[in-house]
C-alpha positions in Angstrom: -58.2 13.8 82.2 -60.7 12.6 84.2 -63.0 15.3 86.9 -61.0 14.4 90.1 -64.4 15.0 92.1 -65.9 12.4 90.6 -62.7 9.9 90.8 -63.2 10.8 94.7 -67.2 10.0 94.5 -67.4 13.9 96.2 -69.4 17.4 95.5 -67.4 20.1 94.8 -68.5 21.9 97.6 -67.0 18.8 99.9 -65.1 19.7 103.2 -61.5 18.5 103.7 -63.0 16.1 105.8 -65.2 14.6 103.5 -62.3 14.4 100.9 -60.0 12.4 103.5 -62.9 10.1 104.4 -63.7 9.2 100.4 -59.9 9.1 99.8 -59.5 6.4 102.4 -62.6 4.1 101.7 -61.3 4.0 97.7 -57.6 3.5 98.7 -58.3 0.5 100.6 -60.4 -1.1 98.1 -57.4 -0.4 95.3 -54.3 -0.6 97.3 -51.9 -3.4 95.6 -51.8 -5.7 98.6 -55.9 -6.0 98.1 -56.1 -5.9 94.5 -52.9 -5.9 92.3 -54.3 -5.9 88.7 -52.7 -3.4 86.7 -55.9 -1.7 85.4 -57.0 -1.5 89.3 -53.3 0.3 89.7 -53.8 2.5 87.2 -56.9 3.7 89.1 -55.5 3.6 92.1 -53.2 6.4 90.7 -55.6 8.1 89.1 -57.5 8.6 92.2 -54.3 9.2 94.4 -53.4 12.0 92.0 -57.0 13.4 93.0 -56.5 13.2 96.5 -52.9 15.2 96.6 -54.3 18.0 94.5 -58.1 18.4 96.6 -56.2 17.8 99.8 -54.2 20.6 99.7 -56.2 24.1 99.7 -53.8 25.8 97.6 -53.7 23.3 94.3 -57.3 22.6 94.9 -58.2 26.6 94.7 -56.0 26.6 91.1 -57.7 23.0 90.2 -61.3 24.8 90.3 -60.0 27.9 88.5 -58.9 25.4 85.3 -55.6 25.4 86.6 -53.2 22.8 85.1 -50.5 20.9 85.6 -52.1 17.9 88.0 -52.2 15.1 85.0 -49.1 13.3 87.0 -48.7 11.7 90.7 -45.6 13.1 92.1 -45.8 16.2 94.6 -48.0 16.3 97.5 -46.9 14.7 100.5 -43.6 16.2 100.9 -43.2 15.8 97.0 -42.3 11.9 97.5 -44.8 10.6 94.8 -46.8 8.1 94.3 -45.0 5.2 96.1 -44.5 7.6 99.3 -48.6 8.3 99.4 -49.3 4.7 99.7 -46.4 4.0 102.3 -47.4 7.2 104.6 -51.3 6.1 103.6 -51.0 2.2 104.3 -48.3 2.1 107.3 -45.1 1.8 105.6 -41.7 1.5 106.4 -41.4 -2.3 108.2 -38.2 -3.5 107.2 -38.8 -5.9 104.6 -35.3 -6.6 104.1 -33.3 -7.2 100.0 -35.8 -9.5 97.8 -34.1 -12.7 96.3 -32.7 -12.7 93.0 -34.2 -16.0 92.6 -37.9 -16.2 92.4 -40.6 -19.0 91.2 -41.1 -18.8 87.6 -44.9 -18.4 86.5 -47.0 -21.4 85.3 -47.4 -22.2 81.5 -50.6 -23.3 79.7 -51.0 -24.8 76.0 -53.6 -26.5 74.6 -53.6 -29.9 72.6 -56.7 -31.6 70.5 -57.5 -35.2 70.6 -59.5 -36.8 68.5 -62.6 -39.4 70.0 -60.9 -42.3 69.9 -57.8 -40.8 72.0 -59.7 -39.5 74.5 -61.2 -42.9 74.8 -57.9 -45.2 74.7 -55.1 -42.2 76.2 -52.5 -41.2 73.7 -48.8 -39.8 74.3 -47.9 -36.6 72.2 -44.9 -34.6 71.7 -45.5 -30.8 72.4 -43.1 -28.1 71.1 -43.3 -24.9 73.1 -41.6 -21.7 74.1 -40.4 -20.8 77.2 -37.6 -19.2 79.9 -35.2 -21.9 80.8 -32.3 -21.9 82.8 -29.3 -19.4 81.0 -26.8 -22.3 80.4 -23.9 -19.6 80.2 -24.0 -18.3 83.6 -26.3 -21.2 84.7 -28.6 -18.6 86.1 -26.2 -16.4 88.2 -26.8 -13.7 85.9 -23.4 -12.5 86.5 -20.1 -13.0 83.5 -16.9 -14.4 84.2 -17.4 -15.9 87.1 -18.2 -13.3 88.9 -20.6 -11.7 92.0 -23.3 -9.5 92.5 -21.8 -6.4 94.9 -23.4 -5.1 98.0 -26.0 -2.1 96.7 -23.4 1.3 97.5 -26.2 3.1 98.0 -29.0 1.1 100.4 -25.7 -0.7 102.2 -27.0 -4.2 100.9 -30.8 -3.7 102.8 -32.9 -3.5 99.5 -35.0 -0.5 100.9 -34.2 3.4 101.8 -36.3 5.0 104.8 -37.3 8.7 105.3 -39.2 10.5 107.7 -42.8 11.5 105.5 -45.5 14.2 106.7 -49.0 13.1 105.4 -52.8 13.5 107.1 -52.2 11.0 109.4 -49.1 12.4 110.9 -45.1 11.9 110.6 -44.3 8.5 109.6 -41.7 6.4 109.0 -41.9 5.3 105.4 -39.7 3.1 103.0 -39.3 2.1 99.2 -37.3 0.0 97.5 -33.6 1.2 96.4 -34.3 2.3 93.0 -30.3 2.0 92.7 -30.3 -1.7 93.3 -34.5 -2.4 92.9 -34.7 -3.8 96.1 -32.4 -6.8 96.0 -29.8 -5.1 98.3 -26.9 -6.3 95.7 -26.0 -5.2 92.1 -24.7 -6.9 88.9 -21.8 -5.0 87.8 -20.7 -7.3 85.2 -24.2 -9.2 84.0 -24.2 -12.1 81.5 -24.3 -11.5 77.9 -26.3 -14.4 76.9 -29.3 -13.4 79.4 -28.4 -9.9 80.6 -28.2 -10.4 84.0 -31.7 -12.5 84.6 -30.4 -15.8 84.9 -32.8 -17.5 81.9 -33.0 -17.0 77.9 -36.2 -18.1 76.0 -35.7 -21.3 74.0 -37.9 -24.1 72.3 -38.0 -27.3 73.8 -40.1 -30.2 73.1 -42.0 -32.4 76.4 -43.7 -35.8 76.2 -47.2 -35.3 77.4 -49.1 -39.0 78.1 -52.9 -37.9 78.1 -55.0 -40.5 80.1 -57.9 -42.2 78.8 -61.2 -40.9 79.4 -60.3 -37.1 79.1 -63.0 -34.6 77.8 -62.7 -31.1 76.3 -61.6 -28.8 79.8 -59.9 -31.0 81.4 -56.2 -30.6 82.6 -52.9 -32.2 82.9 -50.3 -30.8 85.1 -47.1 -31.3 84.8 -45.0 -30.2 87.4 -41.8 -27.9 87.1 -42.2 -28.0 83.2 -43.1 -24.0 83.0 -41.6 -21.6 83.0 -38.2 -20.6 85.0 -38.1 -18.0 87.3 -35.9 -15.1 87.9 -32.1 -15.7 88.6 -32.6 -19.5 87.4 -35.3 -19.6 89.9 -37.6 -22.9 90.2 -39.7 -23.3 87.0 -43.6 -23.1 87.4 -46.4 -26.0 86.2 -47.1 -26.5 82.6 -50.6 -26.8 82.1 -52.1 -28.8 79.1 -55.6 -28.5 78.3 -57.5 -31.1 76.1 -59.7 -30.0 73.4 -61.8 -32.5 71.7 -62.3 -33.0 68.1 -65.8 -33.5 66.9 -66.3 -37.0 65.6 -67.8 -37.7 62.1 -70.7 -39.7 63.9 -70.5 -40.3 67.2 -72.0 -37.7 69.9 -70.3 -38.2 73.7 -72.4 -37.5 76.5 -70.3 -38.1 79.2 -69.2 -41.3 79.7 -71.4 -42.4 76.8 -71.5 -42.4 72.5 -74.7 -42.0 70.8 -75.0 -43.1 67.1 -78.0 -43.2 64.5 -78.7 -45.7 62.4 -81.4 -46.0 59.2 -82.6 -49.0 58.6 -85.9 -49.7 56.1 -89.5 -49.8 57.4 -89.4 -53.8 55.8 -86.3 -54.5 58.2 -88.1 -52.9 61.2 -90.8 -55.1 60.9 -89.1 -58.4 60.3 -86.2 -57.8 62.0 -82.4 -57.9 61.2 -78.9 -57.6 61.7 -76.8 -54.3 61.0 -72.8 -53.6 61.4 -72.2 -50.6 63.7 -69.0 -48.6 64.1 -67.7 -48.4 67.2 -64.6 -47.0 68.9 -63.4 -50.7 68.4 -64.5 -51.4 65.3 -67.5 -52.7 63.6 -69.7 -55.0 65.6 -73.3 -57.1 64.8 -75.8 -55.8 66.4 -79.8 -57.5 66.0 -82.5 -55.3 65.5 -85.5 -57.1 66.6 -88.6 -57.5 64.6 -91.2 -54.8 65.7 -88.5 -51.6 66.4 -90.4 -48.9 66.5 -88.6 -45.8 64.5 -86.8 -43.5 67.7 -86.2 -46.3 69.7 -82.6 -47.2 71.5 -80.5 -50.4 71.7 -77.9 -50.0 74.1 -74.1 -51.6 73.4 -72.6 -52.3 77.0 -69.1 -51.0 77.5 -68.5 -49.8 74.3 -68.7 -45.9 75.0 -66.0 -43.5 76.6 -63.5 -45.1 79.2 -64.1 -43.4 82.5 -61.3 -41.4 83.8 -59.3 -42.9 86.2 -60.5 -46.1 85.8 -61.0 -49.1 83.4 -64.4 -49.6 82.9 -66.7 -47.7 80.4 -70.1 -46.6 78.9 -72.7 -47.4 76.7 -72.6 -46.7 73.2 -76.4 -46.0 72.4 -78.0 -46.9 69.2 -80.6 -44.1 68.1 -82.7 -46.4 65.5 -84.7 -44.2 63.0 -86.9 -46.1 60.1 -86.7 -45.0 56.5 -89.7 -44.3 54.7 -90.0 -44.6 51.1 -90.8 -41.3 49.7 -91.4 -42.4 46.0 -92.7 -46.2 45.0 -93.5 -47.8 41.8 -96.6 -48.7 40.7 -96.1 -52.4 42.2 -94.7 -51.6 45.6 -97.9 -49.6 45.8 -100.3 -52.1 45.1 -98.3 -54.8 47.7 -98.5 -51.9 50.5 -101.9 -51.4 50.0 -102.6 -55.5 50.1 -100.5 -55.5 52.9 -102.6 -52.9 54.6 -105.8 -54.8 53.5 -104.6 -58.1 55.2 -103.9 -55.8 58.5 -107.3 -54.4 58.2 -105.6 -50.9 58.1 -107.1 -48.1 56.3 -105.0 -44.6 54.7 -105.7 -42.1 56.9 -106.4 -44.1 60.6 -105.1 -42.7 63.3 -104.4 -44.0 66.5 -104.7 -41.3 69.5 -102.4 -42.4 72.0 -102.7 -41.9 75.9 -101.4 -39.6 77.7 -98.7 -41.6 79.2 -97.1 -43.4 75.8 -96.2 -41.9 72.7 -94.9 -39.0 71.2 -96.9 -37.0 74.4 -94.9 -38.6 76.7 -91.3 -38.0 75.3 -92.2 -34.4 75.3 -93.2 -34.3 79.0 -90.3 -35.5 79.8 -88.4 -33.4 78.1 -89.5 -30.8 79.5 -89.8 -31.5 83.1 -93.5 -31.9 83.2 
């Protein structure tokens, strides 16, 4: 069990004062209107639990002695708990009035993957998925044979009992919901057997989802009213489906464009030629002119990713890289070496290039510089 001292952010030697003054700062930072995650709650009673026992000279003399018995977070306050410290604490007992059987059901998210070419063109998919739907044997009343819920005998049909609570700041009004009804002011005596009383079942159904061309992993599609169904055959929530996108075999997307490399041989970089590249719509010609230095691009117009919400598309670009022979017969060696002799090259020249062109230049850019 955690030191309640240091739940309250106090010295043991603390006046009552000082422990009021802590209690309220925390309290307001944790109270379930601010912040209604249930770890935060959890802390919140943690540190409410703290607060009843240090308040109240008595518990706090047996709590320094090693006394026992303060791991809960009833008593205090008039002995109302945990739900009466936070309505004496925060201003409680408004009427709020019975809650509605029938509430919004929550939203719904699943995932789907897509390969390159969907994403590009849009696809259609049929999606199987779990979730509440309306009870069809009560059609969401909750309630068998016909029947009604009955007016709460014990809140008289207002969804809340009041008391008068003591606390530090003084007798106050305070209120909670019936725990005899839960707050809806009316009871199910006779609930459906198919949903027990909640008005929806849990069932598989299967939903058409049309995915839009030019989607990219993250995106969304919403699809409204197909979540889940709330509460006493409340209105369902949004279904969510999120695109994830399969890695292609050799194209890269950047955005609204497709990179590709191609090979081609040192002979065909010099005298030019004519290669078949894959596309998204099939093979197409493309010239590689005489002279392509190896790392140079040849853009494709409009033949990279469609852009979403609209018709027209990117570049595919053509990464050229130039094979060099690694191994060559005693022939090929002699004709490179003729070749190089007709150039007036000699092995082992080496052209320093300027600042501004070249490998030097690619790197500068790269990096910002």
């Amino acid at each position: 069990m955690a030191d309640y001292y240091d739940l309250l952010g106090i010295d043991r030697g603390a006046s009552q004062d000082d422990i009021k003054k802590a209690y309220r700062k925390i309290a307001r930072e944790l109270h379930p209107d601010v912040n209604p995650d249930p770890e935060v709650q959890n802390k919140f009673k943690e540190v409410t639990a703290a607060y009843d026992v240090l308040s109240d000279p008595q518990k706090r003399q047996q709590y320094d002695m090693g006394g026992q018995g303060f791991g809960g977070f009833g008593g205090g306050f008039g002995g109302g708990g945990f739900s009466d410290i936070m309505d004496a604490f925060f201003g409680g007992g408004g009427n709020r009035g019975p809650r509605p059987r029938m509430r919004q059901g929550q939203d719904a998210l699943i995932r789907i993957e897509v390969d390159l070419h969907e994403a590009c063109f849009g696809t259609e998919r049929d999606i199987t998925l779990e979730s509440a739907v309306v009870c069809t044997k009560c059609e969401g009343q909750g309630t068998a044979n016909n029947s009604s819920p009955s007016t709460c005998p014990v809140c008289k049909g207002r969804g809340e009992t009041q008391f008068v609570q003591k606390s530090f700041l003084g007798q106050v009004m305070t209120s909670r919901p019936c725990n005899n009804c839960s707050g809806y002011g009316t009871v199910i005596t006779d609930p459906c057997r198919e949903c027990g009383g909640d008005g929806r079942v849990r069932a598989r159904q299967t939903i058409n989802v049309k995915v839009p061309a030019g989607v990219e992993t993250g995106n969304r599609i919403q699809m409204a009213g197909r979540g889940e169904v709330g509460a006493g055959g409340g209105p369902a929530g949004d279904l969510y489906v999120e695109i994830v996108e399969k890695e292609h075999e050799y194209l890269v997307r950047d955005g609204d464009n497709l990179h590709v490399a191609i090979e081609i041989s040192f002979a065909a970089a010099a005298l030019g030629t004519t290669v078949d590249v894959e596309t998204l719509d099939g093979p197409i010609s493309l010239d590689v002119k005489a002279g392509t230095q190896s790392g140079s691009t040849i853009a494709i117009r409009g033949k990279g990713m469609t852009r979403l919400r609209s018709s027209q598309r990117g570049d595919l670009i053509v990464h050229v890289d130039i094979s060099t022979p690694q191994k060559l017969s005693r022939k090929e060696e002699q004709l490179l070496k003729e070749f190089a002799e007709l150039r007036g090259e000699k092995v082992g020249d080496v052209s320093m290039k300027g600042n501004k062109e070249g490998l030097f230049a690619k790197l500068r850019d790269a990096f910002g510089r």
